[in-house]
C-alpha positions in Angstrom: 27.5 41.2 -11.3 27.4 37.8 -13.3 29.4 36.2 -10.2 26.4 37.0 -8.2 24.0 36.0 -10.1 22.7 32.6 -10.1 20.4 30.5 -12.3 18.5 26.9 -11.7 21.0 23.9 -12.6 24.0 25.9 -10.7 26.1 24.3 -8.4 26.6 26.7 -5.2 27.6 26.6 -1.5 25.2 27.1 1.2 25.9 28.0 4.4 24.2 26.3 7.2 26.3 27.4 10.2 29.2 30.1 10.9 31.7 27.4 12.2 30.7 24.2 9.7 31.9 23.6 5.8 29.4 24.7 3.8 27.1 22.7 1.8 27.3 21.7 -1.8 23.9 21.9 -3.7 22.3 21.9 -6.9 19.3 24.4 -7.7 16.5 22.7 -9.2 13.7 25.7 -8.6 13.7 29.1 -7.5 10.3 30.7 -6.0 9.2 33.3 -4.5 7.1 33.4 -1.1 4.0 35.3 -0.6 6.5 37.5 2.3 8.7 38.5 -1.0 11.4 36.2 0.1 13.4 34.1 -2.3 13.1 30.4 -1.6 15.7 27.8 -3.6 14.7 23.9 -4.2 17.6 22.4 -4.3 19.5 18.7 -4.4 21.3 17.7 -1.5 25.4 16.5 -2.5 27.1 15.0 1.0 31.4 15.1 1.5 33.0 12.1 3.1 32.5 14.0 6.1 29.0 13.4 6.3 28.9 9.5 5.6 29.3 6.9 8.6 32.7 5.5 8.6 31.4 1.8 7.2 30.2 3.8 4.1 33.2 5.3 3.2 35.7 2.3 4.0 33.1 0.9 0.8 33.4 4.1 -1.0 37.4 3.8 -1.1 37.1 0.0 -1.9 35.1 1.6 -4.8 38.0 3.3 -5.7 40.1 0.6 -5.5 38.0 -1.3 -7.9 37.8 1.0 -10.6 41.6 1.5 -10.2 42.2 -1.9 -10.8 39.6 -2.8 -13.6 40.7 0.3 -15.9 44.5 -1.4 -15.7 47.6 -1.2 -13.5 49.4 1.5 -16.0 46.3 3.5 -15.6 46.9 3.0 -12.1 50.7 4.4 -11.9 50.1 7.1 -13.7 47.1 8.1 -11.5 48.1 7.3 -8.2 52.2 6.9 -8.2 52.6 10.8 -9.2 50.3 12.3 -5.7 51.8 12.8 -2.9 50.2 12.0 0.6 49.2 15.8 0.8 47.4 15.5 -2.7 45.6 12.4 -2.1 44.7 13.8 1.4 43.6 16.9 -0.5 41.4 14.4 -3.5 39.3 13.2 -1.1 38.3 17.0 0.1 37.1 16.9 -3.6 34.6 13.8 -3.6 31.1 14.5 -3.7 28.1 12.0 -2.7 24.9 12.7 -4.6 21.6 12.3 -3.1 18.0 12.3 -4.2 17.2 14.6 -1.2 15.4 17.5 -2.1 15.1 20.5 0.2 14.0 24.4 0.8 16.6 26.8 1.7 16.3 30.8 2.0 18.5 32.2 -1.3 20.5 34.6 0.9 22.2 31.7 2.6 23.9 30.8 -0.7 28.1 32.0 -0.5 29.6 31.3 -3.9 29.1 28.6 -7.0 31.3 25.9 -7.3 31.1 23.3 -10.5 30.4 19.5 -9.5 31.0 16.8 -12.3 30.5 13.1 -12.7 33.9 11.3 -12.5 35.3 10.3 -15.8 37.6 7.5 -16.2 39.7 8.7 -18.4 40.9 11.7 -16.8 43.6 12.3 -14.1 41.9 12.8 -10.6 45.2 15.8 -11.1 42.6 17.7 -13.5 40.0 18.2 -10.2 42.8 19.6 -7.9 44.2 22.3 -10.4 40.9 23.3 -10.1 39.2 25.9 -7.7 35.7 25.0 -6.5 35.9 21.9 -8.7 34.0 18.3 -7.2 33.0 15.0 -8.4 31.2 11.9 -7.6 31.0 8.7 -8.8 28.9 7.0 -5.9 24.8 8.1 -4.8 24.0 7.9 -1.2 21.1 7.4 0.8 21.0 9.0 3.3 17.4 7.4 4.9 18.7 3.8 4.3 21.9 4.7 4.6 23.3 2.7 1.3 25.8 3.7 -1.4 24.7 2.6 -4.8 26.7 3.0 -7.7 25.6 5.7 -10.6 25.0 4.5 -13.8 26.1 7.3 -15.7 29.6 6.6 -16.0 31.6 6.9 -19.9 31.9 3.0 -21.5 35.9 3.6 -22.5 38.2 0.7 -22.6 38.8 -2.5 -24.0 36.2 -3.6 -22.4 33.0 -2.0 -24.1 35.0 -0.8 -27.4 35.1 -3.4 -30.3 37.8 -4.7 -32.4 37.5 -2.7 -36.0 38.7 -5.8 -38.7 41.2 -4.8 -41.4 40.2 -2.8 -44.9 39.4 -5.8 -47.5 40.8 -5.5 -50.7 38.7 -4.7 -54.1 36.9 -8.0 -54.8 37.8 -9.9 -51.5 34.7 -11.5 -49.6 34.5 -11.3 -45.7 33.1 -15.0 -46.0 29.8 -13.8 -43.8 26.3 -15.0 -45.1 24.1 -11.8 -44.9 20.9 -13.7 -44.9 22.2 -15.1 -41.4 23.1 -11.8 -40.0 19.3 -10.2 -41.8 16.2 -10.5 -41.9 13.7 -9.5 -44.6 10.3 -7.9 -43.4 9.2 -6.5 -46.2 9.7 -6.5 -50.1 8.1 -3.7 -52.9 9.2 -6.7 -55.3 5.2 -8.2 -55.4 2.1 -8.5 -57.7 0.1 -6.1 -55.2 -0.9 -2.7 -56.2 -0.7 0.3 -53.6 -4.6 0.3 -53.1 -4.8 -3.3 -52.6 -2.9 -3.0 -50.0 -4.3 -0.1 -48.8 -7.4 -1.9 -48.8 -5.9 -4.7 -47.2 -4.9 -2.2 -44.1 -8.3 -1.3 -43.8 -9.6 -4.4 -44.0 -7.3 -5.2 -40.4 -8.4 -2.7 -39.0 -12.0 -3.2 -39.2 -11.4 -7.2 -37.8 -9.3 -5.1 -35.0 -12.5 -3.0 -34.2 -14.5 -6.2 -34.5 -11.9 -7.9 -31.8 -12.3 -5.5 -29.6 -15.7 -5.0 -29.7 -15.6 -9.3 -28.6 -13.0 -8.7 -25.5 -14.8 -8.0 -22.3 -11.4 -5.4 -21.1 -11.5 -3.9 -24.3 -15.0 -2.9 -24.4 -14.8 -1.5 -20.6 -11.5 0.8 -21.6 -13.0 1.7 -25.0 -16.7 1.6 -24.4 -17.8 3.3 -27.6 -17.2 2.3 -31.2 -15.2 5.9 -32.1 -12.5 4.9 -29.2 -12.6 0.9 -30.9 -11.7 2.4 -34.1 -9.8 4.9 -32.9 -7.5 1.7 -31.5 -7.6 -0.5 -33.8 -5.9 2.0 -36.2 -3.0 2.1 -34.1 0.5 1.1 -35.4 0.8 -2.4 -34.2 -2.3 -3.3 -36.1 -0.7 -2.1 -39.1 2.6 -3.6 -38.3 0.9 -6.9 -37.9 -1.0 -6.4 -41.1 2.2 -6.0 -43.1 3.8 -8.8 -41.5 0.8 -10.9 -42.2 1.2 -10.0 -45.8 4.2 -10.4 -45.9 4.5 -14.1 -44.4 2.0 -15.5 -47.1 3.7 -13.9 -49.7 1.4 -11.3 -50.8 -1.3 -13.4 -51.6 -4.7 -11.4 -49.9 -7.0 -14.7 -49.6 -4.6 -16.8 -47.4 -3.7 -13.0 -45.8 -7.2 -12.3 -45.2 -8.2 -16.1 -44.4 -5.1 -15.7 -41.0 -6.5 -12.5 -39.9 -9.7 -14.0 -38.6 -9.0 -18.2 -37.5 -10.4 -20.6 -36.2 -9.8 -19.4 -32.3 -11.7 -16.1 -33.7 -10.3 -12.4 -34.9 -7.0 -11.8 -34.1 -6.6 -8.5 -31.6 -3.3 -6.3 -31.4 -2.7 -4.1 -29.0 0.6 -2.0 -28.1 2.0 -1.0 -24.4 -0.7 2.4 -24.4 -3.9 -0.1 -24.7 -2.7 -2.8 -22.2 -1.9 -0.1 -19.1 -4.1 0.7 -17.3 -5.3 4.2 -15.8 -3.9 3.5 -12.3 -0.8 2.0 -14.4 -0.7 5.3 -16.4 -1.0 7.5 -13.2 2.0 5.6 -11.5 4.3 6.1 -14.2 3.6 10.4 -14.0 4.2 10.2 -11.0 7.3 8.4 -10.9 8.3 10.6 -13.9 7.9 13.7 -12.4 9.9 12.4 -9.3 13.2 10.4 -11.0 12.7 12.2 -14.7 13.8 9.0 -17.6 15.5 7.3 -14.9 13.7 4.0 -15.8 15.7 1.6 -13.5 14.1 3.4 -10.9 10.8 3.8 -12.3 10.4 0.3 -12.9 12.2 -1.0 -9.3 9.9 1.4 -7.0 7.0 2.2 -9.1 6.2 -0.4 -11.6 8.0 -3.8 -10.5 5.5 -6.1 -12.4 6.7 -4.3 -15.9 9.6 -5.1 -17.6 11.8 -2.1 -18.8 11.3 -3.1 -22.4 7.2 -2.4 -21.5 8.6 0.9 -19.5 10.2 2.5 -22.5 8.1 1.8 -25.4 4.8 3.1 -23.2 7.2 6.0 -22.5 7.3 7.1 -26.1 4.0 6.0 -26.8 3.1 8.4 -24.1 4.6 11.1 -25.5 2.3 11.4 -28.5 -1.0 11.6 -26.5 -2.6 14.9 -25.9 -2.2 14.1 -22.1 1.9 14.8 -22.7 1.3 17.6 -24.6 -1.5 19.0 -21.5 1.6 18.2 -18.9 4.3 19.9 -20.9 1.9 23.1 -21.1 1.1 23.5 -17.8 5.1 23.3 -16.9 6.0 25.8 -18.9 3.1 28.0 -17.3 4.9 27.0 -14.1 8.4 27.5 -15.3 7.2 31.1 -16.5 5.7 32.0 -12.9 9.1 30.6 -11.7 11.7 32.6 -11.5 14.8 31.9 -13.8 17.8 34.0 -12.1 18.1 35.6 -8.5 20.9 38.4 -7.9 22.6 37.5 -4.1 25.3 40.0 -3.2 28.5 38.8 -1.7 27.9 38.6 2.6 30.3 40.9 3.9 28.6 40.3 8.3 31.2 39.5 10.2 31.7 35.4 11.5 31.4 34.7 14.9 34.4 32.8 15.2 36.3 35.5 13.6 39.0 36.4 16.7 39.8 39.8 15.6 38.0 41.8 13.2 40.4 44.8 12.8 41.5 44.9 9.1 45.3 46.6 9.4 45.9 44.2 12.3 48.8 41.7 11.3 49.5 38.4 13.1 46.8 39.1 15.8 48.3 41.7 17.7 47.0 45.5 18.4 50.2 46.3 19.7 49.9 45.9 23.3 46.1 45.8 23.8 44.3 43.4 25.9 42.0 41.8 22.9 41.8 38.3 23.6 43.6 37.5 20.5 46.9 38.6 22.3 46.3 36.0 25.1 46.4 33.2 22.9 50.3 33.3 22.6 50.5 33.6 19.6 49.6 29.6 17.9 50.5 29.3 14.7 47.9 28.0 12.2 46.4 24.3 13.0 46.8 23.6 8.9 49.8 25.7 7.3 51.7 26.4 10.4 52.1 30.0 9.8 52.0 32.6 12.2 51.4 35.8 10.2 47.8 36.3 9.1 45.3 39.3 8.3 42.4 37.6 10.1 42.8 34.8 12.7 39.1 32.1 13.1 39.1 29.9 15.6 38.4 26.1 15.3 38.0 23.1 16.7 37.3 22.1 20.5 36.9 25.2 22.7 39.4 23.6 25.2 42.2 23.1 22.4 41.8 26.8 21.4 43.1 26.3 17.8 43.1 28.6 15.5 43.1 28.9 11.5 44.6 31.6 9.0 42.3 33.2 6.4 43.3 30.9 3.3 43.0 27.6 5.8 39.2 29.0 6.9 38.1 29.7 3.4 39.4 26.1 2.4 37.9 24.4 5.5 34.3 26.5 4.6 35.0 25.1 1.0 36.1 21.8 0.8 35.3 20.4 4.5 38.8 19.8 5.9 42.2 21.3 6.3 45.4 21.2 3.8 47.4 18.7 5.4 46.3 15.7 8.0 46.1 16.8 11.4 45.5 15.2 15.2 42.0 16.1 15.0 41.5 13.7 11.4 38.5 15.3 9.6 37.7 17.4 12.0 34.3 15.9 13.2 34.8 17.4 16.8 30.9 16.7 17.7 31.5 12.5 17.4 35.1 13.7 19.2 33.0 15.8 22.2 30.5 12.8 22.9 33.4 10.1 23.2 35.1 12.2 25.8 32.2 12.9 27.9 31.4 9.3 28.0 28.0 8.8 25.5 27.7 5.8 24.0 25.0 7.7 21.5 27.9 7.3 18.6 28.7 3.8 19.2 24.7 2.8 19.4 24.3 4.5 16.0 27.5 3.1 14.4 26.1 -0.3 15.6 22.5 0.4 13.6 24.1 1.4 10.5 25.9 -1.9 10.4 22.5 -4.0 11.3 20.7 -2.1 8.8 19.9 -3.4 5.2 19.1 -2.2 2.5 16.0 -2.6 0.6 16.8 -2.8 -2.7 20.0 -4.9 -3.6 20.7 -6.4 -6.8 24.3 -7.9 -7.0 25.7 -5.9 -4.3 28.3 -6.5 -2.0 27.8 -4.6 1.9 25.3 -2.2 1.5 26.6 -1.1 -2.3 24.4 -1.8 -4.8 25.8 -2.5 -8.0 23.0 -1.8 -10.8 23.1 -3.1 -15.0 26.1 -0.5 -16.2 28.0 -0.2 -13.6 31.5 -2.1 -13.1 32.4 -4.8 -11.7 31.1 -5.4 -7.9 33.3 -3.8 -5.7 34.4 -6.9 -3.5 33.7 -10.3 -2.4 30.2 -10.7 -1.0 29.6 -11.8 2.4 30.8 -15.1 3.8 27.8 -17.7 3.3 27.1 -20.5 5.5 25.2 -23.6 5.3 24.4 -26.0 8.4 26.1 -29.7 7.6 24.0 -32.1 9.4 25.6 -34.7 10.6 24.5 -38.6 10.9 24.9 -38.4 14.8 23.2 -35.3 14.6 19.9 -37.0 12.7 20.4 -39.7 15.2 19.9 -37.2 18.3 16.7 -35.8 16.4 14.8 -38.8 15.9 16.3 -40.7 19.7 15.7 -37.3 21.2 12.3 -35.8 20.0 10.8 -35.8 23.4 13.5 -33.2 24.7 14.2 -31.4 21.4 10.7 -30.9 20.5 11.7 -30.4 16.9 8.2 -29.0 15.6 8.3 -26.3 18.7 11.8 -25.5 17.9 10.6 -24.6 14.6 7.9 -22.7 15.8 10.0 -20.6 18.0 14.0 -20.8 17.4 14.9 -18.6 19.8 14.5 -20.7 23.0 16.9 -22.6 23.6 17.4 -26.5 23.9 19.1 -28.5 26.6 22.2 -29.9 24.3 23.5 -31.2 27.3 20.5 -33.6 27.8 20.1 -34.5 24.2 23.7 -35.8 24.5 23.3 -37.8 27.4 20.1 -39.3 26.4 21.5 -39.9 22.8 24.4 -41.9 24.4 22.2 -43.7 26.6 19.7 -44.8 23.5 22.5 -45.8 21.5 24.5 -47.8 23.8 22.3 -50.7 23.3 21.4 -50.6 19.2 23.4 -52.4 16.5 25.2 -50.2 13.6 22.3 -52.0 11.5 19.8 -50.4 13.7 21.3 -46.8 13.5 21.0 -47.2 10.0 18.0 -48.0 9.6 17.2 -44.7 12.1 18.8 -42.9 8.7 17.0 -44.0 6.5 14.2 -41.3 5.5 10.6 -42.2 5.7 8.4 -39.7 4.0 5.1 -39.6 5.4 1.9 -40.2 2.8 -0.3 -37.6 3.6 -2.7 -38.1 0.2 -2.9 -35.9 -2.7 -4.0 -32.7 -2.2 -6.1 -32.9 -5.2 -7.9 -36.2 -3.9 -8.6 -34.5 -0.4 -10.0 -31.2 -1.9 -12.1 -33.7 -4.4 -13.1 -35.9 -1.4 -13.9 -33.0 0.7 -15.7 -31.5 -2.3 -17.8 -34.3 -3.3 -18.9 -35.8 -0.3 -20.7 -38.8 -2.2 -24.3 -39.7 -2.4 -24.9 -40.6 1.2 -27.6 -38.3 3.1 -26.4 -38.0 6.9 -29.5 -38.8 9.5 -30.3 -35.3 10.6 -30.4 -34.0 6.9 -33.6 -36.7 6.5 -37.5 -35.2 7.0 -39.3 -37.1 9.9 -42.5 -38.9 8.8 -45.9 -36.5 10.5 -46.9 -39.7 11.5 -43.8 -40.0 13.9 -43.6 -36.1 14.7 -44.4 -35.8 18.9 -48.2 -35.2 19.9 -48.2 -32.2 21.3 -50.4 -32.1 25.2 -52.4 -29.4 24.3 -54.0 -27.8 21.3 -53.3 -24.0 21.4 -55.6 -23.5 18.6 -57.6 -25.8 17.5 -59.5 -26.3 14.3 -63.5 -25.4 14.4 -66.2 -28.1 14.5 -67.1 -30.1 11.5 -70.1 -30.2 9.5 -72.0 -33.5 8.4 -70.3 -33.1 5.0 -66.8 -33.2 6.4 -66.0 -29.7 6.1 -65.5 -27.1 8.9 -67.9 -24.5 10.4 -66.6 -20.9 10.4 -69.3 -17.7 12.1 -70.8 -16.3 9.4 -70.7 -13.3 8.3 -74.7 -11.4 7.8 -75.6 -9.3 4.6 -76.2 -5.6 5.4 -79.9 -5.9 5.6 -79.4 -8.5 8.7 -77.0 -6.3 10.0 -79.4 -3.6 10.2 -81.7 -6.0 12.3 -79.2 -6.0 15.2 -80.6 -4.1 17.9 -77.9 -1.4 18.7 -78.2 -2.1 22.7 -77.1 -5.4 22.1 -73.4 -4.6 22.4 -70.9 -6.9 23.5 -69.3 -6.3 26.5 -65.9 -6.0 25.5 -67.0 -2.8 23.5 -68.3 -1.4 27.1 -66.6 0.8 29.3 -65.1 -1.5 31.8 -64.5 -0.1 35.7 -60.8 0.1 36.6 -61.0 -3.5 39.1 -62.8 -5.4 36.2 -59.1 -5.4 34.0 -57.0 -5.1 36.7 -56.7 -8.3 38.6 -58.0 -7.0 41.8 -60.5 -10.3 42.1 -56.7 -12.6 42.0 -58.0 -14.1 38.6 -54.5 -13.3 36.2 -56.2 -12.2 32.8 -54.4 -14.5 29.6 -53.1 -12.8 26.8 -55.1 -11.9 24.2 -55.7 -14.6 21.3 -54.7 -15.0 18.0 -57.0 -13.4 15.4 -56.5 -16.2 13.4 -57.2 -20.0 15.0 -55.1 -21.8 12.7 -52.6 -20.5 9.8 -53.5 -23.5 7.1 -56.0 -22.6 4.5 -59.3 -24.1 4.8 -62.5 -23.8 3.3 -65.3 -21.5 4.3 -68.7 -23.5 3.6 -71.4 -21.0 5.5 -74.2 -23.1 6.2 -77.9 -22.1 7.3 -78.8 -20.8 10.8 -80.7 -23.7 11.5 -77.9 -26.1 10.5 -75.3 -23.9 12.7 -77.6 -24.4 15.7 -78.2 -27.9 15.7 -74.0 -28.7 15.0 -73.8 -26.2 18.1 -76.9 -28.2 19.8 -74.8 -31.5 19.0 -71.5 -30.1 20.2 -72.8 -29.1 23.6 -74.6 -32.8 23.8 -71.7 -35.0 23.6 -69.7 -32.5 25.9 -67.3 -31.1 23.1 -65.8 -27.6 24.3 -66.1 -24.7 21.9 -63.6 -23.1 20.4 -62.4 -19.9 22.2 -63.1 -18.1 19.0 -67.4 -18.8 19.1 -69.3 -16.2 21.8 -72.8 -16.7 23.0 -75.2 -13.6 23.3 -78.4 -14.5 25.0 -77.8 -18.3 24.5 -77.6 -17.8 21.0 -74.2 -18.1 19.4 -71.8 -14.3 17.9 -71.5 -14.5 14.4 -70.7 -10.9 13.6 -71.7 -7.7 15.6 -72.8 -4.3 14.1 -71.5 -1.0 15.5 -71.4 2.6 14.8 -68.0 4.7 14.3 -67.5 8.2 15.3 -68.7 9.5 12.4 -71.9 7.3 12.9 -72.2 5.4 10.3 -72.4 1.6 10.4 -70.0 -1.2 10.6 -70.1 -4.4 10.7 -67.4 -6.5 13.0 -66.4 -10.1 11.9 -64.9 -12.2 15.2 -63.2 -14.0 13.1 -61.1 -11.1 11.6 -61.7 -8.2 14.2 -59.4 -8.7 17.0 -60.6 -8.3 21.0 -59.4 -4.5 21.6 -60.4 -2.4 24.5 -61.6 0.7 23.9 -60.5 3.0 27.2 -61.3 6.7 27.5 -59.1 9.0 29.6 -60.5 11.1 32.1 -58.9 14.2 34.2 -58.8 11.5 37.5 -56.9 8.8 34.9 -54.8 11.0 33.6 -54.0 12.5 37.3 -53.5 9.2 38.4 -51.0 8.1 35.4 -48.6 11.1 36.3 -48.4 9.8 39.5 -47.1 6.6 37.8 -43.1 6.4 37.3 -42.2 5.9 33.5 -40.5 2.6 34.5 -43.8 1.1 35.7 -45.9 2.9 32.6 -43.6 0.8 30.5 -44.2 -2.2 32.4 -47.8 -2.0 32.6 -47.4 -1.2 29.0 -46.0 -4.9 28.2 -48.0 -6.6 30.6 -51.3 -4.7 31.1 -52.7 -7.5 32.7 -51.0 -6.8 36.1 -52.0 -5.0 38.9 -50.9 -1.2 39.1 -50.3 0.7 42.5 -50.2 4.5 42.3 -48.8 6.7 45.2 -51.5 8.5 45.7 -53.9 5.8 46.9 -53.5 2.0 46.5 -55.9 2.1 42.9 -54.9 -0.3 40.9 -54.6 1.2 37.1 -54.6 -0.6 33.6 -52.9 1.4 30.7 -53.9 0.5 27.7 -52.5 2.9 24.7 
């Protein structure tokens, strides 16, 4: 019953496939689906198996290094007493560990097994007299395919333990100076009592509040005086307080005097006050996905913060009600989780199982035609024995080999077989596509050794060595520098037409005719002195300015005003042919005429039949251009946009300027009408409700007043809608209908 049962944090096999090893994993979460089902979140660990071959060729150099830094009698004793069999059988024991995380159905699990970080200072001997027993020393990746050396490994040796000196004797002296190796912070030996300095604290604190109060950032994170206080009272202020105190030796004046200088208050503020909320949010979430794994925190989440910054907001963190929020609603989730499932031992038969009858010894029934007897009787691929209670078979289909019960249960265990065989580790899928001719292995062998990895510190070929680990684990990569020789220079500066040096830059891979460059380079030089090849050595930087003097210069251009930036004199501005609209007449006095506008009572004198005849119902040919006269636009309510004065003068004075004007020839403006000889100064009309108005021409504009009848409006749906919209913007042009050849204005 306890066998069976199994609890988050176990190590167990899964199993995948009938004919594969299983799977090593670590459960991190067990939950249950909505279908009753029992789902485990696990860690993903990978065997040697699983690595591409570059990878582990680095994992056994790994070895070797660890071998060789813990000492050579360390060595011996590991490696001197194995035989090939058990150090064919210790690397059926390595592990890989991932940070993969992935769902798989409980009732695939097959057994527990207990997986350990490799200690130094044990015999590799203690993992083999094991069952089920694993460790790992190395993490891979399996997305960017890297190995990167764990940082939990045990600091033994001579190289992290230090030397313990020899007892001294009653009244001998060491000879150290303990003010060298100390330093004093704080006495109680002072002339302060405890509520001075009490009152000293609170006294810092307030110039905190103050401070912050001052910074613009503090004053947006803390934007009321509770959440000021709140951190100014904080440790560090108090810290710094202290130390203040402490550096002016107690005396509160000069204390008091340094907490406010010259520059203004003096503001402290700890790791929680300078992070901020997008800050805060990154670090939960990179908490909740690598746990205190800070390295990692600080490398993918938080680059731009030291670890020092990483750790002390860590703790920090942990005091605010926001820690205490997260930690209760994961122990709600852990209680809704479940803590142990029950899986019974799987008892269905394998599929490569070649004979399933139990009394059945070395694979015969005796006579019978099973196709276990027509495999003449092979003996196991691993042990070589020929007697066994069950018979699987393994490997290529074509070999038809077979295994014996204890080599199946160790190949389903530890991913290989007991001793080497032809087949190696018996990867038979990599072995299948080489015979049939795929170059899909060779294509991915060949990315994996293109491929870098992102995040290298002082690794050496895709292992990254991190602070902690040991030494790196070889030599690095060969480095290379490009030697320039003087002929080479030469060529450059002889040759610049064919080498193109700054296109070459631009784009290195095309190539460039060396063959040509030679030639020419011989040819050029055949005919210069060694002085003159010198002096083709000799660099010549180019002065291009300082960059501060061309952003000044292009800055401040100077005080010179360019031509087109100047205003032209009116007198010099062009005449224009025409006047479009030109000013009114002038009076005697110098000022200009405008129509005047009658009071109410010389409205009322306006006889109501005297009614211009742009107010009159107009026949359809009168607006229409059927007479070939093309009707102008309509003008401008106003004749000119500048201010001027409006002096009305007396009817008898308006008629003898207009007298005058018509004398000498003058033309009136287009904005003065005559009625009956006499000229329009305003016209009085009647609205629909029938009440009087009076119409300034100065301010009314010249509308036309059109009523539809049914003959119009049968008329205008006769029209297409692309000629109502150009009669519409040009209502002075002739309209045809297709009903008769009328020509129709519409005015809306």
């Amino acid at each position: 019953m306890t066998a069976n049962m199994y609890r988050v944090g176990d190590y167990v096999y899964f199993e995948t496939s009938s004919t594969s090893p299983y799977q090593i994993r670590r459960i991190e979460e067990l939950n249950k689906t909505a279908s009753g089902n029992v789902e485990a979140k696990v860690m993903c660990f990978y065997r040697r198996r699983d690595l591409p071959s570059p990878l582990i060729q680095l994992a056994d150099k790994h070895q070797c290094a660890l071998d060789e830094s813990n000492g050579n009698s360390q060595n011996s004793e590991r490696n001197d007493g194995f035989t090939p069999k058990q150090r064919h059988q210790m690397k059926h024991r390595e592990l890989f560990l991932s940070r993969q995380v992935e769902t798989l159905p409980a009732t695939h699990i097959r057994g527990k097994c207990s997986v350990t970080l490799f200690n130094e200072t044990e015999s590799l001997a203690s993992y083999l007299n094991k069952d089920d027993m694993f460790f790992y020393c190395l993490v891979f990746d399996p997305t960017q395919k890297t190995l990167l050396a764990d940082k939990g490994e045990i600091r033994v040796g001579s190289r992290y333990q230090c030397d313990v000196t020899n007892l001294l004797r009653e009244g001998e002296s060491d000879g150290r100076e303990l003010s060298e190796l100390e330093t004093l912070v704080w006495t109680p030996e002072h002339n302060l009592t405890d509520r001075q300095i009490d009152q000293f604290l609170v006294v810092a604190r307030s110039v905190g509040t103050f401070a912050r109060a001052l910074d613009c950032s503090s004053s947006v994170k803390q934007p009321s005086l509770h959440m000021s206080a709140a951190a100014a009272s904080r440790d560090i202020t108090l810290f710094h307080a202290m130390d203040t105190l402490h550096h002016h030796h107690y005396n509160l004046s000069s204390a008091l005097c340094s907490l406010v200088p010259s520059s203004g208050p003096v503001l402290c503020r700890d790791e929680m006050e300078e992070w901020s909320a997008s800050e805060a949010n990154l670090f939960e979430e990179a908490l909740d996905k690598y746990g205190k794994d800070f390295n990692d925190i600080r490398q993918d989440f938080l680059p731009w913060k030291t670890l020092k910054n990483i750790i002390e907001y860590y703790y920090m963190w942990k005091t605010t009600d926001r820690y205490v929020q997260q930690k209760r609603v994961k122990a709600v989730e852990a209680e809704s989780k479940l803590k142990q499932v029950y899986i019974p031992n799987y008892n269905k038969p394998n599929p490569a199982a070649l004979n399933n009858n139990k009394g059945v010894v070395n694979g015969s029934s005796n006579g019978s035609s099973e196709p276990v007897v027509s495999l003449g009787g092979k003996a196991c691929e691993s042990c070589s024995v020929t007697v066994s209670s069950q018979w699987y078979a393994w490997g290529p289909s074509h070999m038809q080999c077979r295994l014996c019960h204890a080599c199946w249960n160790y190949w389903k265990r530890y991913g290989g077989l007991k001793v080497p065989t032809r087949f190696g580790e018996g990867d038979f899928e990599s072995i299948g596509k080489k015979k049939s001719g795929s170059d899909v292995d060779e294509d991915k062998m060949s990315s994996l050794m293109s491929h870098r990895p992102h995040r290298c510190n002082i690794g050496a070929h895709g292992i990254v060595v991190r602070s902690g680990s040991p030494r790196p684990i070889m030599k690095t990569r060969t480095a290379f520098y490009l030697c320039t020789t003087p002929l080479t220079k030469i060529s450059r500066r002889l040759c610049r037409h064919i080498m193109k040096p700054r296109h070459a830059a631009r784009a290195p891979f095309f190539p460039i005719n060396i063959q040509a460059v030679k030639q020419e380079c011989s040819a050029q030089m055949a005919g210069k002195s060694l002085v003159e090849l010198r002096q083709l050595l000799v660099y010549r930087r180019k002065d291009r300015g300082n960059v501060t003097s061309i952003a000044t210069r292009l800055g401040n251009p100077g005080n010179v005003v360019p031509a087109w930036l100047i205003l032209t004199d009116k007198d010099n501005l062009p005449k224009p042919e025409r006047v479009a609209f030109p000013k009114p007449p002038k009076a005697p006095d110098g000022s200009l005429l405008y129509e005047r506008v009658p009071n109410k009572p010389e409205a009322d004198k306006v006889p109501l039949n005297n009614m211009s005849p742009s107010l009159k119902r107009r026949a359809y040919d009168e607006m229409n251009g059927i007479d070939g006269s093309v009707l102008a636009g309509p003008p401008t309510k106003r004749p000119s946009k500048e201010p001027m004065p409006q002096h009305r003068s007396l009817s008898d004075q308006y008629a003898a300027v207009m007298a005058a004007a018509m004398a000498t020839g003058q033309s009136l403006p287009r904005h003065i009408a005559q009625i009956n000889g006499k000229p329009k100064i305003a016209h009085m009309t009647r609205t629909g409700s029938g009440r009087k108005q009076v119409i300034s021409w100065m301010d009314a504009p010249d509308d036309v007043y059109f009523r539809a009848t049914e003959g119009s409006k049968k008329i205008r749906r006769q029209v297409t809608s692309s000629e109502l919209r150009r009669a519409a913007r040009k209502p002075w042009r002739a309209l045809k209908t297709k009903v008769d050849d009328l020509q129709v204005v519409v005015l809306d």
